[in-house]
Each structure stands twice: as C-alpha cells, then as structure tokens.
C-alpha positions in Angstrom: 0.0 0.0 0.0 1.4 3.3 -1.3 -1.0 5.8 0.3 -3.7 6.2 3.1 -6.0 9.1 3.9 -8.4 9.8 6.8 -10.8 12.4 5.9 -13.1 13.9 7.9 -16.2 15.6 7.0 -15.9 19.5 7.4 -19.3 19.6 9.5 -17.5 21.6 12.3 -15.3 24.7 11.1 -13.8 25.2 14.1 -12.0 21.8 13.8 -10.9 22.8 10.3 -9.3 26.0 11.7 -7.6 24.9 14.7 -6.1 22.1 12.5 -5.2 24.6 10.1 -3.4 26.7 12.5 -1.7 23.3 14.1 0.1 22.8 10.8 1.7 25.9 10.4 2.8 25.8 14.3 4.7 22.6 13.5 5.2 22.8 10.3 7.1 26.2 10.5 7.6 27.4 6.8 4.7 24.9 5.2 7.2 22.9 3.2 5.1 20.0 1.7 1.4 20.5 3.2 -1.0 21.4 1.1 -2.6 24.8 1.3 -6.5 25.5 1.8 -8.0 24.9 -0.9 -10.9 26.8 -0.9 -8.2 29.9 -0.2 -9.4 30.8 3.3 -6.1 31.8 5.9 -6.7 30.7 9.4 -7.4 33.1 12.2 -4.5 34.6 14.3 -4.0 35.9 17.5 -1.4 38.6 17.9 -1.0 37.8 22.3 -0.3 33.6 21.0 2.3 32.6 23.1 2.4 29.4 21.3 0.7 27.5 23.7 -1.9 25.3 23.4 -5.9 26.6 25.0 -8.2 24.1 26.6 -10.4 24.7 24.0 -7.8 23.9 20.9 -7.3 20.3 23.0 -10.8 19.9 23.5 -11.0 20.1 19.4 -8.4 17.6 19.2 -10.3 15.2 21.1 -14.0 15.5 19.8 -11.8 15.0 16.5 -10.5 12.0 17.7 -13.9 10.8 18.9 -14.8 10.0 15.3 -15.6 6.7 14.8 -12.5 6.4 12.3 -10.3 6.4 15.8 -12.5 3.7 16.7 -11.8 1.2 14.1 -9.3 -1.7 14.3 -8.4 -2.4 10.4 -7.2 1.6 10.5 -3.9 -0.1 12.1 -3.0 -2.3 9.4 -3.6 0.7 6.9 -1.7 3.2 9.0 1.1 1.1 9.2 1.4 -0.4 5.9 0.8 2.9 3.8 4.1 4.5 2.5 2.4 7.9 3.1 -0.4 9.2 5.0 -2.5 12.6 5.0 -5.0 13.7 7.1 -7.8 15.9 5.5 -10.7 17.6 7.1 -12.4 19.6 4.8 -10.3 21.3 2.3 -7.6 21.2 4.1 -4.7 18.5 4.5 -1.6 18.0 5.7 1.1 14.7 6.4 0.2 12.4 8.9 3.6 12.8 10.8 2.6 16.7 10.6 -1.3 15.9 12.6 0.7 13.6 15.5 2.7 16.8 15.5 0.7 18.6 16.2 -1.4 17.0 18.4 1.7 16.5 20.6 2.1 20.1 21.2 -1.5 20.5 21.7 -0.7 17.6 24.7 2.5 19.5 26.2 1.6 22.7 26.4 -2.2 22.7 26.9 -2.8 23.6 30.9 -5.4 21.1 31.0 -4.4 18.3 28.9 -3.6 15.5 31.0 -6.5 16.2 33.7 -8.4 13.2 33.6 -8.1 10.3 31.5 -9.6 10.9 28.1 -11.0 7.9 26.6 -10.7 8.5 23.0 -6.6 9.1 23.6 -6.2 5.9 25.5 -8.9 3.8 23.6 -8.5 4.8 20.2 -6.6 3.8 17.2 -4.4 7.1 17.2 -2.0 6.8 19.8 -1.0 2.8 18.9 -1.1 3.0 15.2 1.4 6.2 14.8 3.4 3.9 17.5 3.5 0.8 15.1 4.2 3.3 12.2 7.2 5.1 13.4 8.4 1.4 14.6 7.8 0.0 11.1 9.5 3.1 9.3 12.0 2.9 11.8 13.0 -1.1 10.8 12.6 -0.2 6.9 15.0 2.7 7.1 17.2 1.3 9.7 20.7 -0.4 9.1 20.4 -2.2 11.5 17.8 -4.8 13.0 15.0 -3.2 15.0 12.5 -5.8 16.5 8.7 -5.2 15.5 6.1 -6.4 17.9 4.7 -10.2 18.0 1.0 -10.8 17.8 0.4 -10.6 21.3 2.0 -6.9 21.3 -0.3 -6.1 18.6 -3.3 -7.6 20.2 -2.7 -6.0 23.4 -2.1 -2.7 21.5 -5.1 -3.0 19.7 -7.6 -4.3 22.1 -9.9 -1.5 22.9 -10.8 -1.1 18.6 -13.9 -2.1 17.5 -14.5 -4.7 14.7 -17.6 -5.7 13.2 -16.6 -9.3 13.2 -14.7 -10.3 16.1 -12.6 -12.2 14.5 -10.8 -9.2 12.8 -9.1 -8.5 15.7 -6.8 -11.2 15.0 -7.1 -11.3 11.3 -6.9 -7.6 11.0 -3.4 -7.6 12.2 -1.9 -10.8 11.1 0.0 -8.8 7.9 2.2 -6.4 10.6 3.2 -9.1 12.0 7.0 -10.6 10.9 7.0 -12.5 8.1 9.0 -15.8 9.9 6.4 -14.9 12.6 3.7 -15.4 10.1 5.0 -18.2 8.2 5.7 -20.3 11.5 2.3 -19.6 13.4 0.5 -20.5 10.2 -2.4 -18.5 10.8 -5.1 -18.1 7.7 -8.5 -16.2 8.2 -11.5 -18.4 8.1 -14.6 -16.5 8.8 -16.3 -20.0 8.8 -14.6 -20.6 12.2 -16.4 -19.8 15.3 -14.7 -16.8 17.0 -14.1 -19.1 20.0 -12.0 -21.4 17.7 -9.7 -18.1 15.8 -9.2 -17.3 19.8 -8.2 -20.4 21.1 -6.2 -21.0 17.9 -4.1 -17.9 17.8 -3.9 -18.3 21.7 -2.0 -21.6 21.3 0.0 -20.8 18.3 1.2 -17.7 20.6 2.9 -19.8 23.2 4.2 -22.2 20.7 6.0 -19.7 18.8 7.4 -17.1 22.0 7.7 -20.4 24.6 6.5 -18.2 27.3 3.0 -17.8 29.1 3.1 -13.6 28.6 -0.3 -14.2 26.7 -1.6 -15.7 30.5 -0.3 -12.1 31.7 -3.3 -10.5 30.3 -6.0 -9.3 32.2 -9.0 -11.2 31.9 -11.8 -9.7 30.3 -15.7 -10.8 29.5 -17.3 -9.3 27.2 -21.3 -8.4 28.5 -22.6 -8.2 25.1 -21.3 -11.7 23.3 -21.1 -14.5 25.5 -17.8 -16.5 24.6 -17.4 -20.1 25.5 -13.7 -19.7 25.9 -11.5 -21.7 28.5 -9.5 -19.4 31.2 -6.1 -19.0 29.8 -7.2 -17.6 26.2 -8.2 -14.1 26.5 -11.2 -12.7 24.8 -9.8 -9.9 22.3 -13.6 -8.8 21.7 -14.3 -6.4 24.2 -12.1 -4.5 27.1 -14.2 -3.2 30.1 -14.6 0.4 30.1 -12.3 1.9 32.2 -9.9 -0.9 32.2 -6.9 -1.9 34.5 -3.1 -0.9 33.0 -1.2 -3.9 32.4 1.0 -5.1 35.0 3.6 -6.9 32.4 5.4 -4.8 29.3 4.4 -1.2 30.6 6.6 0.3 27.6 6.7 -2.3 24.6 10.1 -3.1 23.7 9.7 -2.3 20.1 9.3 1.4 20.9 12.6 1.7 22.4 15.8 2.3 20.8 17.7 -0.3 21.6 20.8 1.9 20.8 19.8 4.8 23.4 18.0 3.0 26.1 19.7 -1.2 25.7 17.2 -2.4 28.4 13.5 -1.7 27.4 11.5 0.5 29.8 8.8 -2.5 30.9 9.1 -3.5 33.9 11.1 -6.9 33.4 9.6 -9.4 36.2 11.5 -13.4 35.9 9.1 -14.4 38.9 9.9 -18.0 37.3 13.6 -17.2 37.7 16.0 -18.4 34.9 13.2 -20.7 33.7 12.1 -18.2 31.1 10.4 -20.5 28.7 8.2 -23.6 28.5 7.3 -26.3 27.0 3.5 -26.7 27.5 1.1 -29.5 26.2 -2.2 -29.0 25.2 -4.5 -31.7 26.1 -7.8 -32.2 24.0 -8.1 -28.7 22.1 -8.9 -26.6 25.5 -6.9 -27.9 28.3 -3.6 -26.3 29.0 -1.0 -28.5 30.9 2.0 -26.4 32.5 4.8 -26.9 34.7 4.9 -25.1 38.0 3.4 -25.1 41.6 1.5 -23.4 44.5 3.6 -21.2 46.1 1.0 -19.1 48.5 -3.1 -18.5 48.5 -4.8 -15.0 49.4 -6.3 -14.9 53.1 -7.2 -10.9 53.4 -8.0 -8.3 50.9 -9.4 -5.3 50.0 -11.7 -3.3 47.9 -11.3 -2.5 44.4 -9.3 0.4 44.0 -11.5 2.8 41.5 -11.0 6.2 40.6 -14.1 8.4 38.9 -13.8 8.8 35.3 -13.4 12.2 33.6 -11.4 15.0 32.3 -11.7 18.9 31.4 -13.8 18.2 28.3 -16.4 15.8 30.2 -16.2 19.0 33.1 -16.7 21.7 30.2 -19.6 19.6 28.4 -21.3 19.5 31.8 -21.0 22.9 33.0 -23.7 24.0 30.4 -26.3 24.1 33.6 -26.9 24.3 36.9 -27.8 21.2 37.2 -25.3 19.1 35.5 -22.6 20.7 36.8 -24.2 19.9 40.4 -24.9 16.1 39.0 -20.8 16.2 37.9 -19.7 17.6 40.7 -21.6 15.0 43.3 -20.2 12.1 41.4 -16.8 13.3 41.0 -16.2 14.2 44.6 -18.2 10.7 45.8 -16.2 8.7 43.5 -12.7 10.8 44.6 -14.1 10.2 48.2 -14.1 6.3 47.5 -10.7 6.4 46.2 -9.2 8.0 49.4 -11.3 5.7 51.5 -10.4 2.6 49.8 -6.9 3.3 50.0 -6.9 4.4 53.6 -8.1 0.6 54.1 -4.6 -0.5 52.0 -3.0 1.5 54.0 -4.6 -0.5 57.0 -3.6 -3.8 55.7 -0.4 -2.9 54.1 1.0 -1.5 57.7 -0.7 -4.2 59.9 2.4 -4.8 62.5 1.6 -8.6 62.7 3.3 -9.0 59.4 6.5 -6.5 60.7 9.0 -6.9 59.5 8.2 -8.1 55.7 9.2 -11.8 54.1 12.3 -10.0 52.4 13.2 -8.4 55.6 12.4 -5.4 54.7 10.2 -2.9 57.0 6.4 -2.3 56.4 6.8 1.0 54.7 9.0 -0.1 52.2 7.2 -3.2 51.3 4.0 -1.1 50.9 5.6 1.6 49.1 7.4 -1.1 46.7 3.9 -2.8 46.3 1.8 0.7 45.7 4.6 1.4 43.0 4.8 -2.6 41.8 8.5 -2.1 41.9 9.3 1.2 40.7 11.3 1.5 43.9 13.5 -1.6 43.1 14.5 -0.2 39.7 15.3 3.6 41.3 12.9 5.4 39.4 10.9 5.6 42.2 12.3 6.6 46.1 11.2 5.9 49.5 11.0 9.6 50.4 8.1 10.2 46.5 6.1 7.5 48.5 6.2 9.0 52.3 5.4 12.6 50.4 2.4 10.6 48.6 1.1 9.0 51.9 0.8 12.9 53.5 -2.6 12.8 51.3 -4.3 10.2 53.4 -3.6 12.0 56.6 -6.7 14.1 56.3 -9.0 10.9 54.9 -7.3 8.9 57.6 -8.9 11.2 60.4 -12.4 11.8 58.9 -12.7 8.2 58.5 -11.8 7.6 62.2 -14.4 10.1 62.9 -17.1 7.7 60.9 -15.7 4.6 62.7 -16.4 6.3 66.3 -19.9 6.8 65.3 -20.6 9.1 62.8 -22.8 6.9 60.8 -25.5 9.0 60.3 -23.2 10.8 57.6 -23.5 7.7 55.1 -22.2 7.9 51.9 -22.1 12.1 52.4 -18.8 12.1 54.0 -17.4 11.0 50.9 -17.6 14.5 49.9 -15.2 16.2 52.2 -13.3 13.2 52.2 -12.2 13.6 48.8 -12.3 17.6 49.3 -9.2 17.0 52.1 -7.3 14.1 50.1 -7.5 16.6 47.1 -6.4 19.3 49.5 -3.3 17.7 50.5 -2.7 16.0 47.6 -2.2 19.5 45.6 -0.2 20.9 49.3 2.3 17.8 49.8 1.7 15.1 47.6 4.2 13.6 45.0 2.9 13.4 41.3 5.3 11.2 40.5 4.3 7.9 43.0 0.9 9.0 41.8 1.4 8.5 38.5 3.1 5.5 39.8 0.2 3.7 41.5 -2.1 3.8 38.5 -1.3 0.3 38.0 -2.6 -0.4 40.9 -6.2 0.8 39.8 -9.3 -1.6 38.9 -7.1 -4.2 41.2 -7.2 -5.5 45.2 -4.6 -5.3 47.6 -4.4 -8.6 49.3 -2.3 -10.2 52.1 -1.3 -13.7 51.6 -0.6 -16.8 54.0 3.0 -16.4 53.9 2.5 -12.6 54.6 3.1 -11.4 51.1 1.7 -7.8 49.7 0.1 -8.7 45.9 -1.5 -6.5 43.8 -4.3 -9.3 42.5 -7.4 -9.1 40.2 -10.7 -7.8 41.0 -12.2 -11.0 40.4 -9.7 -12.6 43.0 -10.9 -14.0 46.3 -9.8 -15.2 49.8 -8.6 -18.7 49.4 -7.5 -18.4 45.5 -4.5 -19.9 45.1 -0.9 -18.1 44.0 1.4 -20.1 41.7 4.4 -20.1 39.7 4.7 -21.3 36.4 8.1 -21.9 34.0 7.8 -19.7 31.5 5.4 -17.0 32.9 7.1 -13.8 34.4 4.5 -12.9 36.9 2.7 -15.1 39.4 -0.6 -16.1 38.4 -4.1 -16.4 40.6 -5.9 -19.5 40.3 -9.8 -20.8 41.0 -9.8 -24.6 41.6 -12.5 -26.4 39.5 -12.3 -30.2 40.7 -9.3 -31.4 39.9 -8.4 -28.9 37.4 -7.4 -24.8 37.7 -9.4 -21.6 36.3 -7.2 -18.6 35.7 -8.4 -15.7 37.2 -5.2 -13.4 36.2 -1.9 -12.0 36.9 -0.6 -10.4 40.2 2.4 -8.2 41.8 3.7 -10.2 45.1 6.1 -8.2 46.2 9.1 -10.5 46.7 8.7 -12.9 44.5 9.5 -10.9 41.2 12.7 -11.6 41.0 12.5 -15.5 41.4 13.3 -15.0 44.7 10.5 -17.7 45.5 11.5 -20.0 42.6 12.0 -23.7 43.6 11.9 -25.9 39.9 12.2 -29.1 42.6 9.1 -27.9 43.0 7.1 -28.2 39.5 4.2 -30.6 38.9 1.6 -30.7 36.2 -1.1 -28.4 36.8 -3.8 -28.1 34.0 -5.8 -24.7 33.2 -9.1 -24.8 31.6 
C-alpha cells in the first residue's frame, strides 16, 4: 500500500481551523502540506504565546472521537501505507505533521492531562502512529529493530472495535514478521467460530514465543457476546470500560531504541527465575498443561481500587447548567471520596504490625511503598522519600474516617464529599505526582495479604482462598480458582518479593492443567 488518507467531514469549522493553525505551528515554513483549498487563511492571534488553549485540546479530542479512531483495520492501513494525510475539509496535511501537532497540543495545553480521556487511551491514534514510526523505523534502519509479535499487537489493539470479532486477529496478522507469520501459520477463516480463531491464535502464541506472557493479560468478559472460551485464552472482543493498565510490558520493547535505552522500559519481572520458557502441552483442544506449583493462596484483601472517570472536556460539556454541573460535581467528589477511602483501608492492611517486618526483611513502609509502585522503587525510578510525600494525602481521609468509625454513621455515603475535598487538598499541598502516576497500575485491582504474609496486587475477580502459583515460563505469578481437579485462571498479580524469582523452587514443578 502506497498511500492512506483519513478524511473527515468538514461539519465543524472550528476543527478545520484549529487544524489549520496546528500545521503551520509545527510545520514552521509549510514545506510540503497542502494549502487550503478553498483559499481561506486561518485566524491569528497577535497575544499567542504558542501554547496550546483548553479549548484547541478539547478540538483535538471530539476529533479523535470520530468513529474512524474507533476502528481496528485503521492499524494495518496506517502502518502499511508508504504515506499518509489527514484531511478535514479542504484542508490537508502529512500524517507525521497531525501527530505533530497533536503532541504540542498535549504539552503545552494547561489542561491536557487532567483526567483520563478515553478517546486518547482507547483509540486507534495513539497505537497505530506507534507501530508506524516502529515499522518506518525497521525499513530505514541499518540495522535490526524488533517489530512487535502478535500478542504486542493484540494487546495494542484491544480497545478497537470490529464488526466481526474475528478481525481482531485477522486484521493484524499482515504487521506481524513474516517468519512470525510463516511459522504460526495463521489463515483467516470466517467460517470458524470466533471461539476457535481465539483459542487458535492463543495456542499458536505460546508455541511460537515459549513463554506464558499471553496468560499475563487481564481477563476480560465481554457483556454483550457471551464467549465459550476456556480461562487461559483471553477474549480480544471487548475491554471493560475503564480498564486496568497492564501489569507486564508497561513500555513495549519495540518502541525503544535499543541503541539509546539497551534495556527496554517495561518493567522486566523473571518471577519463574532463569526458567524463562516452557514447553507446554495441550490436552484435547482446550486444556492447557503447565509446569509449576503453589507457592501461596490469598487470606485478606481489600476493595477495588477505583478512581471516577473524567477529564476537562467531560467537566466543560457538563458545565452548560446548573444542574449538570451539580450532578458532575456530586459524582466526582463521591467517587474521589471512594478512592481515598479505599486506600486508607490498604493502607490499614499494608502496615498491619503482625506481618512487621516483611518476608524479604524489609520494613512495612518499604514493602507497601514497593507494592503501591509494583517495583518502581527496586529499579530507582521511584524513592522511599516520593512514597512517604504521597502517603501525606491520606492523613486528612485517615482522620475523617476515624471520625465515621467512632460513630458518625448518620453521615453515610455524604462524607465521601469532604473526604475527597481534604485528600484533594493535600494532595495539591504535599503530595508527590510522580508515585501517583506511579500507582495507576494499581487501579481496577485489590490489595491482598497472603498466608505467607506477602503484599500482591491481585485481580478484581480474586478472592480469599485463590491460590498463588508459579509457572516456568510465565514472568508474573498467576491467581488460580480450583474447578475439581483442574485450575481456572483468574489473572496475573504483583507479590512483592517474588518478582525476582526469589520464591522460585523448579524441585518444586508438577503438572497443573488450566481450563
């Protein structure tokens, strides 16, 4: 494919503009973007400083709302296009040119990375200019440059939408390698059920990498098509709405120059210790047979850690009335007020002196810092002091909610309000952004304490009694749901100390079988 171009339809003029005055900010002189053509000159403004208004971000955003952003085939013809324009209107400019400028829009808007906008994190935009640069990258490069397997691209990829379910495989299978592609041997056949293109690309994934990274993924089931799928193959149909972050591959490695930065930016767990691959056996055509053991089970936990979702544009659209700003407001500051509560309770369970000091030796604190962080703090790009300035913004939550406990039940679900008006408070006063940032992982998961005394990050779907094991091959421990004599997989978890392979025993290994 030579060429690719996303047109939009010029229904809103101020979109047209503010991507007309985008390309000349980044495109300095104009040199090779094409001029209006109906000969109209965007607007100025003699007092711009350069940076990017709320309001020019906010037009990014409902542009990137369209459902073109949506769509998951839009990868394969991003990537595979020699060149790409973006149109809207009569005007046009190169692809690389729109990212551009959409980039500068992010930086230096005031407002821009409030919230977590949806059509950023969910679209096609963000992941196929990703894969493109990595593609252009390998074609130009004199050297090798890794492109990403299929599980990088279906992980990538799995918040598009495709009319047939089974695109989301299919749809991706030509950016794949091509000694990837020869040796999985994968051929669309809509005449499959989507259950059977799941299960088959699922198994022709570990063949081909010899690692359980595809059991890494966070389970998912999709509310509107019921999929007959066993535990270990993910469901690439649907992802929940807001979802977790994935624990495993934070950065992909194909997005890093080797050259520059020699050890990719994910966060590189061995919880299996030097037995990074594996050799599993697939009994019947559903039941996966590994090598490892049960190394710990859950005995406490808490809630799910949930933050409320929206950003400056979902404040904006509601502050057209009284009322739905009120409505915004309420749910904002309730939801904020669960999220200080809940973590208050971590905080509870994290620093519980019965389990002082920690497995590893180390002291409460540092484990529950480590485990908020899943490890930043072991690689140094996190430190023990960014975790105590972060835990100053519980203080005020950590009284009010004594307060409730003592008897002030009458309050109910109210004092969520100033709850969250005093974490906010603080936060802004003498928090550190940096462990906040950090501790997204954390969100859409428990906290749990395990027999051995172990801090895990676990899945929402975990429970007290589900099992912890180790597997050869898999880099993170896994939690398990016993069905007779066989295993559901319920999905990956931080245990802090056991990352490492500090808990590895291979003496250890017997079958266990996942269905």
């Amino acid at each position: 494919m030579d060429y690719a171009m996303l047109w939009g339809r010029d229904r809103e003029d101020r979109i047209k503009q503010k991507l007309e005055e985008h390309r000349l900010r980044t495109a300095g002189d104009g040199d090779g973007v094409e001029e209006p053509r109906d000969g109209s000159q965007p607007e100025t403004d003699d007092n711009d400083d350069g940076s990017a208004t709320d309001t020019e971000f906010h037009i990014f955003l409902r542009f990137l709302r369209r459902p073109w952003f949506q769509r998951c085939w839009v990868v394969q013809e991003l990537c595979l296009a020699k060149e790409v324009v973006a149109m809207c209107g009569p005007r046009a400019m190169p692809w690389d040119i729109f990212f551009a400028g959409y980039y500068l829009c992010l930086l230096t808007s005031k407002n821009a990375l409030t919230g977590r906008p949806e059509q950023i994190i969910r679209g096609n935009f963000l992941a196929a200019t990703s894969l493109r640069l990595a593609i252009t990258r390998a074609r130009d490069s004199t050297i090798s440059v890794d492109l990403p397997d299929l599980l990088g691209l279906l992980l990538s990829t799995r918040s598009l939408e495709a009319t047939d379910p089974r695109d989301k495989v299919y749809s991706l299978l030509g950016l794949i390698p091509e000694n990837e592609a020869d040796a999985m041997s994968l051929v669309p056949d809509y005449a499959a059920p989507v259950e059977e293109c799941y299960l088959h690309a699922a198994t022709k994934i570990i063949w081909q990498s010899k690692t359980l990274d595809i059991l890494t993924t966070d389970r998912m089931k999709n509310p509107h098509l019921q999929l007959d799928l066993p535990s270990w193959v993910p469901n690439w149909s649907y992802l929940s709405s807001p979802a977790p972050v994935r624990i495993l591959g934070v950065i992909e490695s194909w997005l890093v120059d080797e050259q520059s930065e020699p050890e990719p930016l994910s966060r590189q767990y061995r919880a299996s210790g030097s037995a990074t691959h594996c050799t599993p056996e697939l009994i019947g055509t559903r039941t996966l047979r590994l090598s490892g053991y049960i190394l710990d089970s859950i005995t406490k936990m808490e809630a799910v850690l949930t933050v409320p979702q929206g950003d400056s544009e979902a404040l904006a659209e509601n502050m057209t009335s009284v009322r739905g700003a009120s409505s915004f407001i309420t749910k904002l500051f309730t939801g904020l007020g669960s999220y200080f509560e809940t973590l208050v309770k971590w905080e509870h369970l994290a620093m519980d002196k019965g389990y002082d000091p920690y497995p590893t030796g180390e002291s409460a604190e540092e484990a529950f810092a480590s485990t908020m962080s899943i490890g930043s703090i072991q690689n140094g790009s996190i430190t023990l002091e960014q975790f105590e300035a972060w835990r100053t913004t519980l203080s005020w939550p950590r009284k009010l909610m004594k307060l409730r406990y003592v008897g002030a039940h009458y309050l109910g679900a109210a004092y969520k309000i100033p709850l969250a008006a005093l974490g906010m408070l603080t936060s802004k006063a003498r928090g550190d952004r940096t462990f906040s940032t950090a501790t997204e992982f954390t969100l859409y998961r428990r906290l749990a304490r395990t027999r051995l005394g172990y801090l895990a990050i676990v899945p929402a779907e975990s429970s007290p009694g589900d099992p912890v094991a180790l597997f050869e091959g898999c880099k993170t421990p896994l939690v398990l749901k016993e069905k007779g004599n066989q295993w559901e997989l319920v999905g990956p978890a931080y245990m802090h100390g056991v990352m490492q392979g500090e808990a590895w025993d291979d003496t250890r290994c017997v079958s266990i079988d996942l269905v």
